[in-house]
mmCIF file of the N, C-alpha and C atoms, coordinates in Angstrom:
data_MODEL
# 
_entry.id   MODEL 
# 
loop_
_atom_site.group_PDB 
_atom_site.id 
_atom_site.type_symbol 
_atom_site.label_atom_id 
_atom_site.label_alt_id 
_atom_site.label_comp_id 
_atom_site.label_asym_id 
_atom_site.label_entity_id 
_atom_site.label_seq_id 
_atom_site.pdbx_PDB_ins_code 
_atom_site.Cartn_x 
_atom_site.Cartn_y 
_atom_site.Cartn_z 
_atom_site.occupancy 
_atom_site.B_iso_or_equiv 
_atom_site.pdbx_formal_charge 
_atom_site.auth_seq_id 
_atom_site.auth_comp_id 
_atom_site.auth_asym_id 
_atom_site.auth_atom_id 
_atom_site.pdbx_PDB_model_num 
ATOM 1  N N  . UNK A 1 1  ? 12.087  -13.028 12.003  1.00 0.00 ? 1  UNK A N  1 
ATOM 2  C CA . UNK A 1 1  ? 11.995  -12.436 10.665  1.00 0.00 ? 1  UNK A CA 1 
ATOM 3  C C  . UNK A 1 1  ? 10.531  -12.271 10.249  1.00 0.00 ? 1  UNK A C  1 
ATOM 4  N N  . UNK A 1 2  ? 9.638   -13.679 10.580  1.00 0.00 ? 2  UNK A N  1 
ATOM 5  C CA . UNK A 1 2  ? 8.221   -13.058 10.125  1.00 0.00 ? 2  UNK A CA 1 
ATOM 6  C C  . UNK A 1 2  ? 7.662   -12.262 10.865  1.00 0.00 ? 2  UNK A C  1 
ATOM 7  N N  . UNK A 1 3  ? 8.302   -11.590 12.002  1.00 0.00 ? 3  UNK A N  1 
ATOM 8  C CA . UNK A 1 3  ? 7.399   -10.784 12.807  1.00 0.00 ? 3  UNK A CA 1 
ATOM 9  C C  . UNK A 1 3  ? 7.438   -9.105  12.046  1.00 0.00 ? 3  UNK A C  1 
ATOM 10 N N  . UNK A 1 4  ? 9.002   -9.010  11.557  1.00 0.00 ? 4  UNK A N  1 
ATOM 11 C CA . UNK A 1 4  ? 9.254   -7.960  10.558  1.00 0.00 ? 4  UNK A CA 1 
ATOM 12 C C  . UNK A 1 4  ? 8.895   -7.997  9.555   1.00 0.00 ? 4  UNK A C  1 
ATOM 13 N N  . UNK A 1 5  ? 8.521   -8.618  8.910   1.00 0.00 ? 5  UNK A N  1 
ATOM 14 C CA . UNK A 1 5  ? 8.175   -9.324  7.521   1.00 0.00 ? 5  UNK A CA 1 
ATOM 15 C C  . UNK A 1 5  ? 6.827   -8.595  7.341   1.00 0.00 ? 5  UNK A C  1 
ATOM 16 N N  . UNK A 1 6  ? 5.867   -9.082  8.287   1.00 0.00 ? 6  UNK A N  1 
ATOM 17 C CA . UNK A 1 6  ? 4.386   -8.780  7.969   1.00 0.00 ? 6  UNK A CA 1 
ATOM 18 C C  . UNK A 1 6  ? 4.007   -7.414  8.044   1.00 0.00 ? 6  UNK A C  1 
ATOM 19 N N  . UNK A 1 7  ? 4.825   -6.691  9.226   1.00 0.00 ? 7  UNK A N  1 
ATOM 20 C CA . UNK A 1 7  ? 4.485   -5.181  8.982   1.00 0.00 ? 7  UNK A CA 1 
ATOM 21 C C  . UNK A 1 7  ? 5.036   -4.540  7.753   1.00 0.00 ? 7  UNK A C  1 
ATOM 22 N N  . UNK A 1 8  ? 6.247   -4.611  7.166   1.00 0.00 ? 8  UNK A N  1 
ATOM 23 C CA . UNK A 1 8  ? 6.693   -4.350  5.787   1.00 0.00 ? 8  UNK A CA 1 
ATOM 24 C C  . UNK A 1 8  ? 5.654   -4.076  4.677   1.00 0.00 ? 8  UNK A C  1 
ATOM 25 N N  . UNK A 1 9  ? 5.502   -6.329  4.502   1.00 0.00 ? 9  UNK A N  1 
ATOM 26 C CA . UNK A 1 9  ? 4.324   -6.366  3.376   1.00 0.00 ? 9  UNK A CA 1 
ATOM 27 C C  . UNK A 1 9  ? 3.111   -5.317  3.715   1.00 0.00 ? 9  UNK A C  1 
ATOM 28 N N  . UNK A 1 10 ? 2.587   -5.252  5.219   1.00 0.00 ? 10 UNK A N  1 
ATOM 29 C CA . UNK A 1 10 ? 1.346   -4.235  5.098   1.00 0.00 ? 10 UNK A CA 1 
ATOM 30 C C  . UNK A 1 10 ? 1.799   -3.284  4.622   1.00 0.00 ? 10 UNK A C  1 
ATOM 31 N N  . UNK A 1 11 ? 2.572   -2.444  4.653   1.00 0.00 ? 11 UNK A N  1 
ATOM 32 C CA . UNK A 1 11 ? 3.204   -1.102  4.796   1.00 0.00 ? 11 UNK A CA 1 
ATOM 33 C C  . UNK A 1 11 ? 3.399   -0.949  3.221   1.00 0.00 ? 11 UNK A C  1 
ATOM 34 N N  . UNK A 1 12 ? 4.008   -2.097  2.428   1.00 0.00 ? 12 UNK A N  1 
ATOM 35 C CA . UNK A 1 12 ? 3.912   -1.937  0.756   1.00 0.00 ? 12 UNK A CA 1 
ATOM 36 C C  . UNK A 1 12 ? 2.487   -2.481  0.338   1.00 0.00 ? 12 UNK A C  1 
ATOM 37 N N  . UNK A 1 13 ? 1.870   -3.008  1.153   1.00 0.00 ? 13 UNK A N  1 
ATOM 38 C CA . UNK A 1 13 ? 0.188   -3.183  0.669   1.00 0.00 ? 13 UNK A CA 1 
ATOM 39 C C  . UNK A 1 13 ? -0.391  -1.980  0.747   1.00 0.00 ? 13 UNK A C  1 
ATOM 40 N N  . UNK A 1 14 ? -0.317  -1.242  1.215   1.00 0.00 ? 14 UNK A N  1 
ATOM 41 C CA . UNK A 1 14 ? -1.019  0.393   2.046   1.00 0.00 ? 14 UNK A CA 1 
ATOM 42 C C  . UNK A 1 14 ? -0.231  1.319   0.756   1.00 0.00 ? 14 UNK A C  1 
ATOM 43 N N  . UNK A 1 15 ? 0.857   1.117   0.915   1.00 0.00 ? 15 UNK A N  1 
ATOM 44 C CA . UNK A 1 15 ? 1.170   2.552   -0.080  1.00 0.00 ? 15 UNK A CA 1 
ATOM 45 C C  . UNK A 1 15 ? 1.103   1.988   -1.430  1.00 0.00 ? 15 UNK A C  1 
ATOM 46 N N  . UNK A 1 16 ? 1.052   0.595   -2.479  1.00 0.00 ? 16 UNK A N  1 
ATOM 47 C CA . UNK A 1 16 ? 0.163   0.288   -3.388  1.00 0.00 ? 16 UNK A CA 1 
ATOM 48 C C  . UNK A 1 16 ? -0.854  0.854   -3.559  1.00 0.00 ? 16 UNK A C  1 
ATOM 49 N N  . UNK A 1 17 ? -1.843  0.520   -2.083  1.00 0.00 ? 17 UNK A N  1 
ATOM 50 C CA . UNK A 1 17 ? -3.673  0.652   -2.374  1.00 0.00 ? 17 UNK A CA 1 
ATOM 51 C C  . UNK A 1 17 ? -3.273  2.440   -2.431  1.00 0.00 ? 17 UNK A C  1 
ATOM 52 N N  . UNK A 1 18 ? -2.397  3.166   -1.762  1.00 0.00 ? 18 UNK A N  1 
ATOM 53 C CA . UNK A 1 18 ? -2.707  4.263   -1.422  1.00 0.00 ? 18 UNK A CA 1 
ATOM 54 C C  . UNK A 1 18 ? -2.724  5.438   -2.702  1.00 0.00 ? 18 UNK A C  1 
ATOM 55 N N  . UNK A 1 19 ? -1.539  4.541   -3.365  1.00 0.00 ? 19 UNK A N  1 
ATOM 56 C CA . UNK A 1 19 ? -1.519  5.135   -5.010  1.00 0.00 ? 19 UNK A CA 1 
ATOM 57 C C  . UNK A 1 19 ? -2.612  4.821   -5.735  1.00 0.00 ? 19 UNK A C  1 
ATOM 58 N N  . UNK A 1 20 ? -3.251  3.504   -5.696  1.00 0.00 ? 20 UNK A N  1 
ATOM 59 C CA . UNK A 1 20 ? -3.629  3.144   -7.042  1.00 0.00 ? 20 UNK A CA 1 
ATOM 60 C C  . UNK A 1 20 ? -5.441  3.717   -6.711  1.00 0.00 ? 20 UNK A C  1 
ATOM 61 N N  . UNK A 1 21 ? -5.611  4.069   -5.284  1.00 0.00 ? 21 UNK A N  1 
ATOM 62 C CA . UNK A 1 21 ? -6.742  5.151   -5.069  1.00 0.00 ? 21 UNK A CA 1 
ATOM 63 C C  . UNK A 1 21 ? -6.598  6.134   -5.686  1.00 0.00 ? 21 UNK A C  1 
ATOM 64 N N  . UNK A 1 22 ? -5.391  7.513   -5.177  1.00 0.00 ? 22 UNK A N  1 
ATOM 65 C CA . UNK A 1 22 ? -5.194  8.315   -5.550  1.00 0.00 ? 22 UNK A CA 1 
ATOM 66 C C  . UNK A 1 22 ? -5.176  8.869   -7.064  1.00 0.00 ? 22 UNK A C  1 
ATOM 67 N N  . UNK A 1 23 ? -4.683  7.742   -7.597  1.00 0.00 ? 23 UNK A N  1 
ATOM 68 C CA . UNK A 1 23 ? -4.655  8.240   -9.226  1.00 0.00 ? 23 UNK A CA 1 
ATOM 69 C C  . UNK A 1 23 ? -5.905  7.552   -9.597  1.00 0.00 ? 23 UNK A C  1 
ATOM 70 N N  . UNK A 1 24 ? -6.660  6.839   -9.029  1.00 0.00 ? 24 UNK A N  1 
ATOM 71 C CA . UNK A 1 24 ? -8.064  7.119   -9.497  1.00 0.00 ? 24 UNK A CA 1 
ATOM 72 C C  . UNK A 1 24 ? -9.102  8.311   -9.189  1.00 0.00 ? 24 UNK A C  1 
ATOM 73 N N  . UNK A 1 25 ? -8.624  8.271   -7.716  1.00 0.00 ? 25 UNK A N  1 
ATOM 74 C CA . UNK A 1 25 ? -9.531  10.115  -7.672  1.00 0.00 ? 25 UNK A CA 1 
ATOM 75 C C  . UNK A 1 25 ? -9.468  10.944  -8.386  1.00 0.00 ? 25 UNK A C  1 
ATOM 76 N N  . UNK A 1 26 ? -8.028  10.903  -9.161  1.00 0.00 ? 26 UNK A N  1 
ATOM 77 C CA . UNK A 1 26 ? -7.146  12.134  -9.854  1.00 0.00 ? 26 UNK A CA 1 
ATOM 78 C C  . UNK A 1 26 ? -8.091  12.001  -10.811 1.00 0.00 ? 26 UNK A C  1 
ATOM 79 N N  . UNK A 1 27 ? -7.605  10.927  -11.705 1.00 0.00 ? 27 UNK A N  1 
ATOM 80 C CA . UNK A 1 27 ? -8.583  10.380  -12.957 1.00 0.00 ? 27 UNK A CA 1 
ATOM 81 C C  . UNK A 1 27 ? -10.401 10.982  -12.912 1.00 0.00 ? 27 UNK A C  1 
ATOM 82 N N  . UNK A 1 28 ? -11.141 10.793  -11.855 1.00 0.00 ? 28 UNK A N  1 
ATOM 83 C CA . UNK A 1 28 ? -12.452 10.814  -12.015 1.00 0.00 ? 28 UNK A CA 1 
ATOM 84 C C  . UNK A 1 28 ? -12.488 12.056  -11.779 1.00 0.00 ? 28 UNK A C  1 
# 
């Protein structure tokens, strides 16, 4: 299970960072 586990969390860490970039580019 933690071997599935950790690619997940990256995968919702990545598309978090990937938004909360994006709508700052948008923003500036």
């Amino acid at each position: 299970e933690a071997v599935l586990t950790r690619p997940v969390a990256n995968l919702m860490k990545r598309s978090k960072a990937l938004r909360f970039y994006g709508l700052m580019g948008k923003r500036s």
